[in-house]
Backbone as JSON Lines, residues from 0, in Angstrom:
{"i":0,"aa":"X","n":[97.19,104.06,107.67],"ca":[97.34,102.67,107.31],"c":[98.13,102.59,106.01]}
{"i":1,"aa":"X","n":[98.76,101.73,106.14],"ca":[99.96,101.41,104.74],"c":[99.8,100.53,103.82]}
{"i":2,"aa":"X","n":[99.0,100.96,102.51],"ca":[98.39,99.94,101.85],"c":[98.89,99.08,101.14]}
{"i":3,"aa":"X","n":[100.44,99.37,100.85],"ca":[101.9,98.57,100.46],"c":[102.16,97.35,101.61]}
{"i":4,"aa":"X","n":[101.54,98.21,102.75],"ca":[101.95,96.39,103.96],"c":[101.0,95.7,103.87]}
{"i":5,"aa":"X","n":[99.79,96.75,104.36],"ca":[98.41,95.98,104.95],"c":[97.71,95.5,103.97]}
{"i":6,"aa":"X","n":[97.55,96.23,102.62],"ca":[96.58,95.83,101.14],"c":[95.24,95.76,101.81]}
{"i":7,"aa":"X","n":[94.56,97.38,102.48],"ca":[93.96,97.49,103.18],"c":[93.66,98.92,102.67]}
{"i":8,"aa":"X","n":[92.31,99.43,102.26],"ca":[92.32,100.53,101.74],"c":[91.46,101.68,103.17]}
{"i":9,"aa":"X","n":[92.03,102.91,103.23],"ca":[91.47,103.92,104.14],"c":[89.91,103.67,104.09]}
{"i":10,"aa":"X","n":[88.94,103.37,105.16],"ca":[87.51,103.33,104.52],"c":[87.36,105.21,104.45]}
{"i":11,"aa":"X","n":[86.07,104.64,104.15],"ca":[85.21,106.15,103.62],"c":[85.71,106.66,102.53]}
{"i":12,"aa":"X","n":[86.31,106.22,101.9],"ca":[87.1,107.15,100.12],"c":[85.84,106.86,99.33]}
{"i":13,"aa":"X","n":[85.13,108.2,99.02],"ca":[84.96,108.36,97.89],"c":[85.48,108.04,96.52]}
{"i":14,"aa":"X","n":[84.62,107.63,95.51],"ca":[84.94,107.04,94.44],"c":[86.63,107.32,93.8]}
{"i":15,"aa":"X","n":[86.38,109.11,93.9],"ca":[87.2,109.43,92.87],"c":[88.83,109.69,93.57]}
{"i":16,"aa":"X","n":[88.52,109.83,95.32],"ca":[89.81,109.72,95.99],"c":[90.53,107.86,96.07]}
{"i":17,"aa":"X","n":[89.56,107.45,95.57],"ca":[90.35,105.83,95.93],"c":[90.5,105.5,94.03]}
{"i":18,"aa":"X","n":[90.06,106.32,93.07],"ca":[91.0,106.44,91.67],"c":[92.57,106.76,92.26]}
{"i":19,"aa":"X","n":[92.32,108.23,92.65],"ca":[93.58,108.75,93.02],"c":[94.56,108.2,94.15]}
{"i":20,"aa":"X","n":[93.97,107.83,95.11],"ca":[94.76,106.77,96.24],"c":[95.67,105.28,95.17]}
{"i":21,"aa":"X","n":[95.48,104.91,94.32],"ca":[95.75,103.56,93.32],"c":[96.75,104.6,91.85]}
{"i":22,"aa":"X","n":[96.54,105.37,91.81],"ca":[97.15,106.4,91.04],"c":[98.35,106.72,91.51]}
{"i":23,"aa":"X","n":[98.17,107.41,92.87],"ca":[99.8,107.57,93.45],"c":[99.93,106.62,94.09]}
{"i":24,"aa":"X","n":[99.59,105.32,94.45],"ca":[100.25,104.39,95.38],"c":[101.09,103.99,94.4]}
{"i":25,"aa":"X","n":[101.14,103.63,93.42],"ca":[102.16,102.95,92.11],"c":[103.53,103.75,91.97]}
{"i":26,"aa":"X","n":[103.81,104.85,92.84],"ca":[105.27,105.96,92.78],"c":[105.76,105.1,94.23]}
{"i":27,"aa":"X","n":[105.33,104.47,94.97],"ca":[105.93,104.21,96.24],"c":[106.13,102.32,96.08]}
{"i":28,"aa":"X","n":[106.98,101.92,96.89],"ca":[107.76,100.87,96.59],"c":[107.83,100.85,98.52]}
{"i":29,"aa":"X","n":[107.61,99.88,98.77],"ca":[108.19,99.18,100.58],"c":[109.29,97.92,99.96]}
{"i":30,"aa":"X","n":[109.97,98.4,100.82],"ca":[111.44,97.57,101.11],"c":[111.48,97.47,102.16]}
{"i":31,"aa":"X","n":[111.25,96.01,102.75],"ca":[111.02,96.28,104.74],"c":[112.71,96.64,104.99]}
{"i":32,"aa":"X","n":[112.54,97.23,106.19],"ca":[111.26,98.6,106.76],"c":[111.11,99.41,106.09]}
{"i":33,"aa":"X","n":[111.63,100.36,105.07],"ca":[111.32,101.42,104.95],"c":[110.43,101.57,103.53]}
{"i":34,"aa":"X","n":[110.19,102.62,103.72],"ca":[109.19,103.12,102.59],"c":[109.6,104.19,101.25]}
{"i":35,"aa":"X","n":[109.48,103.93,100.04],"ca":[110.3,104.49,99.08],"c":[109.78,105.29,98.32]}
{"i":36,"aa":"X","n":[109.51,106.11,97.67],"ca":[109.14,107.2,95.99],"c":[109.85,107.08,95.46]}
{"i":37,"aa":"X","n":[109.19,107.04,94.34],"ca":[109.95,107.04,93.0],"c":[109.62,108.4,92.63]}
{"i":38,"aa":"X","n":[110.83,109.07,92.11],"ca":[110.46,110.11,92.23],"c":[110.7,110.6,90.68]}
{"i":39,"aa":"X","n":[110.29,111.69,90.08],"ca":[110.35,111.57,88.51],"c":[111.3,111.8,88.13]}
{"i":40,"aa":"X","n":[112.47,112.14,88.62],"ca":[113.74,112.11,87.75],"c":[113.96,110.17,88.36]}
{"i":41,"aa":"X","n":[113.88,109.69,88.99],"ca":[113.96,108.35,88.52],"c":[114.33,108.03,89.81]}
{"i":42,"aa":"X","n":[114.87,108.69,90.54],"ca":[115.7,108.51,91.7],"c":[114.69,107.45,92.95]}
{"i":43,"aa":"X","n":[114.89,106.69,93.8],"ca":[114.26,106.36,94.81],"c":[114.41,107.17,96.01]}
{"i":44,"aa":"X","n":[113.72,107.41,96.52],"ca":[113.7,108.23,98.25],"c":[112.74,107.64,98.87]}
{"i":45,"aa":"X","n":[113.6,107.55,100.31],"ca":[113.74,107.05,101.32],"c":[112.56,108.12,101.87]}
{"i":46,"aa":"X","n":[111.28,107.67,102.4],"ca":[109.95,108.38,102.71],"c":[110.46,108.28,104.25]}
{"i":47,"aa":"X","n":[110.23,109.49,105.43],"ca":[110.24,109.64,106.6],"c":[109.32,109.19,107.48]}
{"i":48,"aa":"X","n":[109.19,108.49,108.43],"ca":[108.21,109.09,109.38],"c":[107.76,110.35,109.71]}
{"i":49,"aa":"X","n":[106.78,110.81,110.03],"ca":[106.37,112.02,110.61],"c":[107.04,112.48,112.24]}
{"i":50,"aa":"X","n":[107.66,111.54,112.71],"ca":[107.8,112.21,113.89],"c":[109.72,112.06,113.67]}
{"i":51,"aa":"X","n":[109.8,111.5,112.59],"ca":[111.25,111.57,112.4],"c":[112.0,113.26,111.68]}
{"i":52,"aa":"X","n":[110.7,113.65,110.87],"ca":[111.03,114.88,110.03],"c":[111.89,116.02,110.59]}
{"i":53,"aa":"X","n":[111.36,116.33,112.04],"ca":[111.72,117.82,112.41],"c":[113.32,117.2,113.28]}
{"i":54,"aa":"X","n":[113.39,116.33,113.41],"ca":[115.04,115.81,113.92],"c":[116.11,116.22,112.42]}
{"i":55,"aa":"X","n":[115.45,115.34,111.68],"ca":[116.66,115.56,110.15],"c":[116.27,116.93,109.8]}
{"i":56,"aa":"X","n":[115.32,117.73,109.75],"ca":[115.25,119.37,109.2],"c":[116.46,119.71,110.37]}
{"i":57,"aa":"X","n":[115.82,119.73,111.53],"ca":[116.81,120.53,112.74],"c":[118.39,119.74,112.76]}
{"i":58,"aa":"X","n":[118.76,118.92,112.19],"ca":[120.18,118.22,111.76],"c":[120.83,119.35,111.27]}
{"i":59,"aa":"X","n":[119.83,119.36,109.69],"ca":[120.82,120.31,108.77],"c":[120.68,121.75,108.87]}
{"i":60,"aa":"X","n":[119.68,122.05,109.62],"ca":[119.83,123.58,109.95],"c":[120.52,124.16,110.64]}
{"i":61,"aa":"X","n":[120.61,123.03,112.29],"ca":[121.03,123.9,113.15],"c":[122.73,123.23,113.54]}
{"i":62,"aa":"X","n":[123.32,122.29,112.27],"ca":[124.62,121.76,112.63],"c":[125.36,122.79,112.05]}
{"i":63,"aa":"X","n":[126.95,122.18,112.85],"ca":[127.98,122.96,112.23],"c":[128.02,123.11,111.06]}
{"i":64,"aa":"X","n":[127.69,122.61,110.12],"ca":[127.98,122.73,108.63],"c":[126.51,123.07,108.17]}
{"i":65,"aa":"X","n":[125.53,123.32,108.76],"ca":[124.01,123.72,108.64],"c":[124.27,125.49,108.27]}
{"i":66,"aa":"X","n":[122.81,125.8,108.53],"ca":[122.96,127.33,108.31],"c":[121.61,127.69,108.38]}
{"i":67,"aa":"X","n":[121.31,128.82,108.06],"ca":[119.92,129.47,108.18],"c":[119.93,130.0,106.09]}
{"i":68,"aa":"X","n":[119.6,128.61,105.53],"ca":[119.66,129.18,103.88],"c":[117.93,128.8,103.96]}
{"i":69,"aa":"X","n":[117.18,129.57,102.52],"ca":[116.31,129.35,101.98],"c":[115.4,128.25,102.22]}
{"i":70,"aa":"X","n":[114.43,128.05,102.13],"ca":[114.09,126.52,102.24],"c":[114.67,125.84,101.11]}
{"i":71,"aa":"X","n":[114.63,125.98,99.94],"ca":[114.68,125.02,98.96],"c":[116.34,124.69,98.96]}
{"i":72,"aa":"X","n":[117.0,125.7,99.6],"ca":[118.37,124.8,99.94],"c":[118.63,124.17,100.99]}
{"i":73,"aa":"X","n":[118.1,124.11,102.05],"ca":[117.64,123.08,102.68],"c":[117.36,122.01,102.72]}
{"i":74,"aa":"X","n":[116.3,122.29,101.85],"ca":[115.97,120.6,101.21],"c":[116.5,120.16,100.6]}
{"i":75,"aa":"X","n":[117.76,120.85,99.88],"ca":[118.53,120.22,98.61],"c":[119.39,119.3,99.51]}
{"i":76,"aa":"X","n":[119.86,120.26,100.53],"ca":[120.79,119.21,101.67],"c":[120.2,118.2,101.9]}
{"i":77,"aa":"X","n":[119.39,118.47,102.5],"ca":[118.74,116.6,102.93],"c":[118.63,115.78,102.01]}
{"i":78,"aa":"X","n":[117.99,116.26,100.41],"ca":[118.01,115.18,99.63],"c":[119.22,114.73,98.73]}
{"i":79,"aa":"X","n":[120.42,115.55,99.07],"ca":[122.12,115.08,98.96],"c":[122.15,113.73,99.7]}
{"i":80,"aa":"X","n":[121.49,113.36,100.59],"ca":[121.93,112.21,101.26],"c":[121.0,111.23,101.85]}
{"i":81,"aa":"X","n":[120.29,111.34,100.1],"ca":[119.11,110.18,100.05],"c":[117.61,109.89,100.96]}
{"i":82,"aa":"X","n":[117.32,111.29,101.54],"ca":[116.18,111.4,101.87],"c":[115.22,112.34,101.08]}
């Protein structure tokens, strides 16, 4: 549940996970549709769906201009182009 749409909190949180649930909800920003982080160098990113993830990983891995690098260069690719 998306507490940026719904303003609807997960039940069952314990005290100190619904501190922390209100703690990091304040880094994320909704812009309909999509969902944003703020991320600490300042930047905004564009948050995925879960069933969207393994399409954009398998984009930049397995395209022509992809490759089989490291993870963390990997990810650098994807987040070159605002995800």
């Amino acid at each position: 549940m998306n507490i940026k749409v719904c303003r609807v909190l997960p039940p069952g949180l314990p005290y100190q996970q619904r501190k922390k649930f209100f703690v990091d909800a304040k880094y994320y920003v909704w812009e309909k549709p999509f969902l944003y982080k703020i991320c600490g160098d300042g930047i905004y990113r564009r948050c995925l769906p879960e069933d969207e993830v393994r399409n954009v990983l398998h984009h930049y891995h397995a395209s022509t201009y992809g490759g089989h690098y490291r993870p963390d260069k990997t990810i650098a690719k994807v987040l070159q182009v605002d995800f």
